[in-house]
MIDRENTI-661783 format. One record per residue: residue in one letter; x, z negated, y of N, C-alpha, C in turn. Coordinates in steps of 0.2 Angstrom, whole numbers, padded with zeros to 4 digits, always signed. Example, Ala and Ser with C-alpha at 12.3 -4.5 7.8 and 13.67 -1.06 7.14 Angstrom:
A+0066-0039-0028+0062-0039-0022+0066-0039-0016
S+0064-0035-0011+0068-0036-0005+0064-0039+0000
! end
This chain:
X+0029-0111+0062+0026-0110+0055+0030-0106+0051
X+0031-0106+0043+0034-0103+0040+0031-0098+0037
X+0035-0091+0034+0032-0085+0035+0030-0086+0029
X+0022-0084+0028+0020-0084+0020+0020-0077+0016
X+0022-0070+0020+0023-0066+0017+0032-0063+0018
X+0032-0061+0012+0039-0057+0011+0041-0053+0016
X+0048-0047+0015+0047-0044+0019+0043-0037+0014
X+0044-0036+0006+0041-0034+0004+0033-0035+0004
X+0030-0039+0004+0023-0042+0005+0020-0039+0013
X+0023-0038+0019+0025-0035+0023+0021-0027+0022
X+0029-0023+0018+0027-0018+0018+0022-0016+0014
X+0020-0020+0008+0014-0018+0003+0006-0017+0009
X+0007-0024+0011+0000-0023+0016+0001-0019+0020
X+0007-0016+0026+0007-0012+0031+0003-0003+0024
X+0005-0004+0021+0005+0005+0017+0001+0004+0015
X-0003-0001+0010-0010-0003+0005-0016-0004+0007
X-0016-0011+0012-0021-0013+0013-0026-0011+0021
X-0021-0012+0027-0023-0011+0034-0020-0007+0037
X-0019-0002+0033-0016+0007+0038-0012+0005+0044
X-0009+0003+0044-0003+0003+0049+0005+0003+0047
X+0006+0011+0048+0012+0013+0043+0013+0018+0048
X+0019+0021+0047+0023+0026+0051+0027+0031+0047
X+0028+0026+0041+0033+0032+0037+0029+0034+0030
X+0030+0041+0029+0024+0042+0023+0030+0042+0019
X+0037+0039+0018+0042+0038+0012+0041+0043+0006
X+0039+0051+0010+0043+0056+0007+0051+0058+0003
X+0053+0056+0009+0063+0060+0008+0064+0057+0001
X+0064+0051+0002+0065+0051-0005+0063+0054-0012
X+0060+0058-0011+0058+0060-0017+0061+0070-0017
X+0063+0069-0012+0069+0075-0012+0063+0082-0011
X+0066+0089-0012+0061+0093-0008+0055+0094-0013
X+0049+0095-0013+0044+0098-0016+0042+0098-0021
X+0043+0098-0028+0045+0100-0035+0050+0099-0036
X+0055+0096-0036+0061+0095-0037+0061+0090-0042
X+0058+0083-0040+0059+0078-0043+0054+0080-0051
X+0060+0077-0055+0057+0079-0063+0059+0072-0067
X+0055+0071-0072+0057+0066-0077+0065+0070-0080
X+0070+0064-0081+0077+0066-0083+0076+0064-0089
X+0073+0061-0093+0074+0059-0101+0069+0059-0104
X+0068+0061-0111+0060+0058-0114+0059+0053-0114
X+0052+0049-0111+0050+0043-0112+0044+0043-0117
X+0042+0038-0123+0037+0038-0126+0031+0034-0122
X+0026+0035-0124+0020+0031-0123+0020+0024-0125
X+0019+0021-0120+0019+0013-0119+0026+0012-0114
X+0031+0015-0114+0036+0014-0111+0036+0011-0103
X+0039+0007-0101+0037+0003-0094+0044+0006-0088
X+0046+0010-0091+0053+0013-0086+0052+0020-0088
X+0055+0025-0082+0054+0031-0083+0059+0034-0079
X+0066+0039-0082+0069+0041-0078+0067+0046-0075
X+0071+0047-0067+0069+0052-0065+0075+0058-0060
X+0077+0064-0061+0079+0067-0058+0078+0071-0052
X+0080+0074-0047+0081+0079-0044+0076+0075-0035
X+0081+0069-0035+0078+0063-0032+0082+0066-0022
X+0080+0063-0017+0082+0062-0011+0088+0058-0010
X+0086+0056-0005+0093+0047-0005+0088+0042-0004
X+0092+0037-0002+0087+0031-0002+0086+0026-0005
X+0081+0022-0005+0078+0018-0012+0071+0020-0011
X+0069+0019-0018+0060+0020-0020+0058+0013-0019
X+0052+0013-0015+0051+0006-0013+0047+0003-0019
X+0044-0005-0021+0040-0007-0025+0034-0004-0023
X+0029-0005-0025+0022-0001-0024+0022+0006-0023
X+0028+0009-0024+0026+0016-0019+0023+0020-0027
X+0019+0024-0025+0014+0027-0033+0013+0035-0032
X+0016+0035-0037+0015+0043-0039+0012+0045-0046
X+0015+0054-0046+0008+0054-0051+0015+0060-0056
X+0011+0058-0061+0016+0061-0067+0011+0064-0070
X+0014+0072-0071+0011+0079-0075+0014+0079-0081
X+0011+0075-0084+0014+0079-0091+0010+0080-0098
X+0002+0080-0094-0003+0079-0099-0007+0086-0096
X-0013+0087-0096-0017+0090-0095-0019+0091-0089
X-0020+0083-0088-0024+0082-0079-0016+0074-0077
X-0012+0074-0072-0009+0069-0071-0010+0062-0070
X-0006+0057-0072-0007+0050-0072-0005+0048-0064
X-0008+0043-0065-0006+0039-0059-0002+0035-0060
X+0004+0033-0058+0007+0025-0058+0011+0024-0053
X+0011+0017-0053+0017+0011-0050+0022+0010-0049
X+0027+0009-0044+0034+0008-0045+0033+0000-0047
X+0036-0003-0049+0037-0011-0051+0043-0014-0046
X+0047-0012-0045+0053-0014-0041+0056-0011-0037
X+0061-0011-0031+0064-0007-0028+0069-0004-0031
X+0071+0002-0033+0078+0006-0036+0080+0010-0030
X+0085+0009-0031+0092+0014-0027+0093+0020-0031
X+0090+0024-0026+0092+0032-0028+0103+0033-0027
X+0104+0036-0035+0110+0037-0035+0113+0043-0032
X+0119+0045-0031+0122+0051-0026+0120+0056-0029
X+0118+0057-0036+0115+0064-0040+0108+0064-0040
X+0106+0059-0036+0098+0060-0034+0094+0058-0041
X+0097+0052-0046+0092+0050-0050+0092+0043-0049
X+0086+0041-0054+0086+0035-0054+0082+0031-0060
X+0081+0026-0060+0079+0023-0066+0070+0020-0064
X+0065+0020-0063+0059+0017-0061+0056+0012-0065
X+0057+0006-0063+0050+0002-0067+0044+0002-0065
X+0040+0001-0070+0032+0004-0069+0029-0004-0070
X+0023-0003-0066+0019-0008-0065+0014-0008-0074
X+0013-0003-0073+0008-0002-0082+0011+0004-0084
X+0012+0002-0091+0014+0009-0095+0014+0013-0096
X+0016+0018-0099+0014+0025-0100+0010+0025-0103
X+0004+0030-0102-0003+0033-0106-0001+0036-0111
X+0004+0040-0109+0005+0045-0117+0013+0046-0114
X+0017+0052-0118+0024+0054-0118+0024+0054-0111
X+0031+0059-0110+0033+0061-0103+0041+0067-0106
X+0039+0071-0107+0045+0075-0107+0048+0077-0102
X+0058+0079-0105+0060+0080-0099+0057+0088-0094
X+0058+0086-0089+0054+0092-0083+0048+0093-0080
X+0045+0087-0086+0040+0086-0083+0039+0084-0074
X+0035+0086-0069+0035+0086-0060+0035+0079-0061
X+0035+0075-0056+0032+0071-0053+0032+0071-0045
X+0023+0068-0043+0026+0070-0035+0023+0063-0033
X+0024+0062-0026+0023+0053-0024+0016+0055-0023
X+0014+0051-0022+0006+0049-0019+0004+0051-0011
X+0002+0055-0009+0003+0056-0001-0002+0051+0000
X-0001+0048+0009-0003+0040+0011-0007+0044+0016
X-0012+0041+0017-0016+0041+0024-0016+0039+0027
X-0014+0038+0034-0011+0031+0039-0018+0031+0046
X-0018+0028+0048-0023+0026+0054-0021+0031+0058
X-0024+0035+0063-0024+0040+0069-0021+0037+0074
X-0021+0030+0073-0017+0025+0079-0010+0027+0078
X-0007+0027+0072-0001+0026+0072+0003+0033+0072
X-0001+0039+0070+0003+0047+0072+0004+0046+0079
X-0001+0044+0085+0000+0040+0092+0005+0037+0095
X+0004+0032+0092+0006+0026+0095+0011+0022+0090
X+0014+0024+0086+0017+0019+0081+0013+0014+0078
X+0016+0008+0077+0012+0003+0071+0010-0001+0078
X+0002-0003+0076-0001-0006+0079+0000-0014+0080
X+0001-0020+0072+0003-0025+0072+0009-0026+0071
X+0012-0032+0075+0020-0034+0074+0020-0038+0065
X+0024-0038+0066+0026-0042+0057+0023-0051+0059
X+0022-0053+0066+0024-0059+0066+0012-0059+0066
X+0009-0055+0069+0004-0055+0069+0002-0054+0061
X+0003-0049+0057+0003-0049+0052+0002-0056+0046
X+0009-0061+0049+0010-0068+0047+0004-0073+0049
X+0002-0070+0057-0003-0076+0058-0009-0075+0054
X-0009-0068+0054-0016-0067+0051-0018-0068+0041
X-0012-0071+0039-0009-0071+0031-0013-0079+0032
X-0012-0083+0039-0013-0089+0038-0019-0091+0039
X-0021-0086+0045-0026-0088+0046-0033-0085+0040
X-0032-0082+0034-0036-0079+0028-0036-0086+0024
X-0031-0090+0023-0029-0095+0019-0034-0100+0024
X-0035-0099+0030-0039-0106+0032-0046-0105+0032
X-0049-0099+0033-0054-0096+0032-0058-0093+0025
X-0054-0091+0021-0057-0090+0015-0052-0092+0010
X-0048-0097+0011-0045-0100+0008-0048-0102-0002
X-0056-0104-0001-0060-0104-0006-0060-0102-0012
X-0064-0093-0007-0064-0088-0009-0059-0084-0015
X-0053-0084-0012-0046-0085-0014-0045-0086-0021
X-0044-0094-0019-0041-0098-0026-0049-0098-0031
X-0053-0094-0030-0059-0093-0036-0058-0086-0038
X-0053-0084-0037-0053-0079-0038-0048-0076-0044
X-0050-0071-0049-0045-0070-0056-0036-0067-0051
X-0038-0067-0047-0033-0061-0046-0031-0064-0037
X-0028-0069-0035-0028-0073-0031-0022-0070-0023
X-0018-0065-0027-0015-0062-0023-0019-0055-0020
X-0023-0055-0024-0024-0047-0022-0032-0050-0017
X-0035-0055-0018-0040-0056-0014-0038-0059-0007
X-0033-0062-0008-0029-0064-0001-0026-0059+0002
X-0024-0052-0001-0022-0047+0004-0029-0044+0006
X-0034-0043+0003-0042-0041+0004-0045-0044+0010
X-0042-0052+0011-0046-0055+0016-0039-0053+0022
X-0035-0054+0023-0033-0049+0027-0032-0042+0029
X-0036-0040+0026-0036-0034+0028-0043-0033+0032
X-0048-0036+0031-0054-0037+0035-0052-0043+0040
X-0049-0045+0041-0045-0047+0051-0042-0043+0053
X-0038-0038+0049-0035-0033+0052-0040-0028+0055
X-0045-0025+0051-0050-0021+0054-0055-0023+0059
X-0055-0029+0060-0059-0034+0063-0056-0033+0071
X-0050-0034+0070-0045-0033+0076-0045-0025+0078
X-0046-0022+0074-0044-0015+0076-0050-0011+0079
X-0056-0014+0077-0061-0011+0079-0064-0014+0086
X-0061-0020+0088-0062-0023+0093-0055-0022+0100
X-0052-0020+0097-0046-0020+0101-0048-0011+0107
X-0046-0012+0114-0048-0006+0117-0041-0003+0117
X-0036-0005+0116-0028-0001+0116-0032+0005+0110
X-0031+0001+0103-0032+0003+0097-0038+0010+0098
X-0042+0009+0100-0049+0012+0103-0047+0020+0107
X-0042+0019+0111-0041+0023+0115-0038+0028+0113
X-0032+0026+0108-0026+0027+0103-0031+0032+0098
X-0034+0030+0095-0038+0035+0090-0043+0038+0093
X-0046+0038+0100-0050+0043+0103-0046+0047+0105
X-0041+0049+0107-0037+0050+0111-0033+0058+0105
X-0030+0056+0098-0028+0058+0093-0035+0062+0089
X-0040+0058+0089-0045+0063+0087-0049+0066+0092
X-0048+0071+0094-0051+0071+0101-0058+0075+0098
X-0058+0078+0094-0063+0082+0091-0070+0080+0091
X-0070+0072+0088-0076+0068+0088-0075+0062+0091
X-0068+0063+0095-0068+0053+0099-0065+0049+0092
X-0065+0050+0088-0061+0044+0085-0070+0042+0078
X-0074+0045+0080-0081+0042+0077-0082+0043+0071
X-0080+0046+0065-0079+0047+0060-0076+0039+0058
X-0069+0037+0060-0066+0035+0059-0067+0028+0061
X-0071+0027+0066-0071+0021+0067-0077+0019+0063
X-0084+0025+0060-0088+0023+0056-0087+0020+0049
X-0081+0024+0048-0078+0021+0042-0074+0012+0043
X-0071+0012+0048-0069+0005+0047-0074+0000+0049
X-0080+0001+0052-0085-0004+0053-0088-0002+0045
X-0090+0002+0041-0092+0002+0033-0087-0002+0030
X-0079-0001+0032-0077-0006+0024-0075-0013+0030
X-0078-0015+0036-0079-0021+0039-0083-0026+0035
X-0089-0022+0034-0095-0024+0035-0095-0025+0025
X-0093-0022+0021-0092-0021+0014-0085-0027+0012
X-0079-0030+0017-0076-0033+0015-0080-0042+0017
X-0085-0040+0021-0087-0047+0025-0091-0051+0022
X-0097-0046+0019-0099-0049+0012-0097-0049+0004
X-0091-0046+0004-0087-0050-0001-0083-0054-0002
X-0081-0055+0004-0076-0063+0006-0080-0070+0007
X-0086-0069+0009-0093-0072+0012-0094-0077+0003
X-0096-0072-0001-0097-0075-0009-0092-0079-0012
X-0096-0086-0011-0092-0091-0014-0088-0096-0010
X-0087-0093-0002-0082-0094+0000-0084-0101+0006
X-0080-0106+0004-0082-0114+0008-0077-0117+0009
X-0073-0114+0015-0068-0116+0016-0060-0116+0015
X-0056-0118+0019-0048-0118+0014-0047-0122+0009
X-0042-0120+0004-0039-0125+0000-0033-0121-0001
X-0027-0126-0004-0020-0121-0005-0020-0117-0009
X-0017-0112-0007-0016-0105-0011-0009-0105-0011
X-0005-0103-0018-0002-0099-0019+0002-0095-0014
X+0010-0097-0011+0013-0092-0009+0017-0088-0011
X+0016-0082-0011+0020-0077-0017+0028-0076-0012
X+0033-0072-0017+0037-0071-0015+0041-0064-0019
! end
């Protein structure tokens, strides 16, 4: 079968959509307050430079939050950049500036919340399971999908309830988070993933009759 996701498509869902991540892609952003806009940017602007960076590259989707207002904005990386040997870099932004950005203004990454399986146990699905599950969302609510305004983002949403699907049934996975949460057993956490189980089920449900082609992104 041919792989319908990227390897960037990959890591957006392992970090965004089904908590199965290991790296919270801090270093990159070098120690603590460090990282600061290096240039004025205006409002509207879709690039934003940035200094006082780690090593590395900033991955697409990784998101942080930029102070340079009152209360800080949230945004997007749009593409991967290579952090340079003097730790700057150039970012493209998914949406544009809300207002300026002065030079010095902080910027810090978005801290990631990963599954109590994976402090454990590392990443729970292999990249190839990932893939079958990309395939089998397209034969299962494939419908759903191509009705929908936003076609990639409801196809990573139906995978992400097979992942949960899987995670809540699976006794490895069960043990993993009992185990790390010893406190309450894992029962917080597992009521939260049977709440957005149950919350993506009937929204994948609306509308949805069957497969038809979707769109493979790249």
């Amino acid at each position: 079968m041919t792989d319908l996701l990227s390897a960037a498509d990959l890591l957006e869902i392992r970090r965004d959509w089904i908590e199965d991540d290991v790296d919270n892609r801090q270093a990159e952003w070098g120690t603590p307050g460090t990282a600061k806009v290096a240039a004025i940017a205006s409002s509207g602007a879709v690039t934003l430079g940035l200094k006082g960076l780690g090593a590395g590259t900033i991955e697409r989707g990784t998101e942080f939050q930029l102070f340079s207002g009152v209360s800080p904005d949230r945004y997007s990386v749009a593409a991967d950049v290579d952090i340079s040997l003097t730790g700057t870099a150039t970012v493209a932004l998914f949406k544009a500036l809300v207002g300026p950005a002065a030079v010095d203004d902080l910027v810090r990454p978005r801290p990631k919340t990963f599954s109590p399986f994976n402090a454990r146990s590392g990443l729970f699905f292999s990249d190839d399971q990932i893939q079958a599950m990309a395939d089998e969302a397209q034969q299962r609510y494939g419908a759903r999908i191509h009705s929908s305004n936003d076609t990639r983002r409801m196809w990573f949403r139906a995978i992400e309830y097979l992942a949960v699907e899987r995670q809540i049934d699976s006794r490895r996975y069960q043990n993993a988070v009992e185990q790390e949460k010893a406190q309450d057993g894992g029962a917080a956490h597992f009521k939260r993933l049977r709440e957005r189980r149950d919350e993506l089920a009937a929204y994948l449900e609306t509308k949805s009759s069957g497969p038809v082609f979707v769109p493979v992104y790249r």
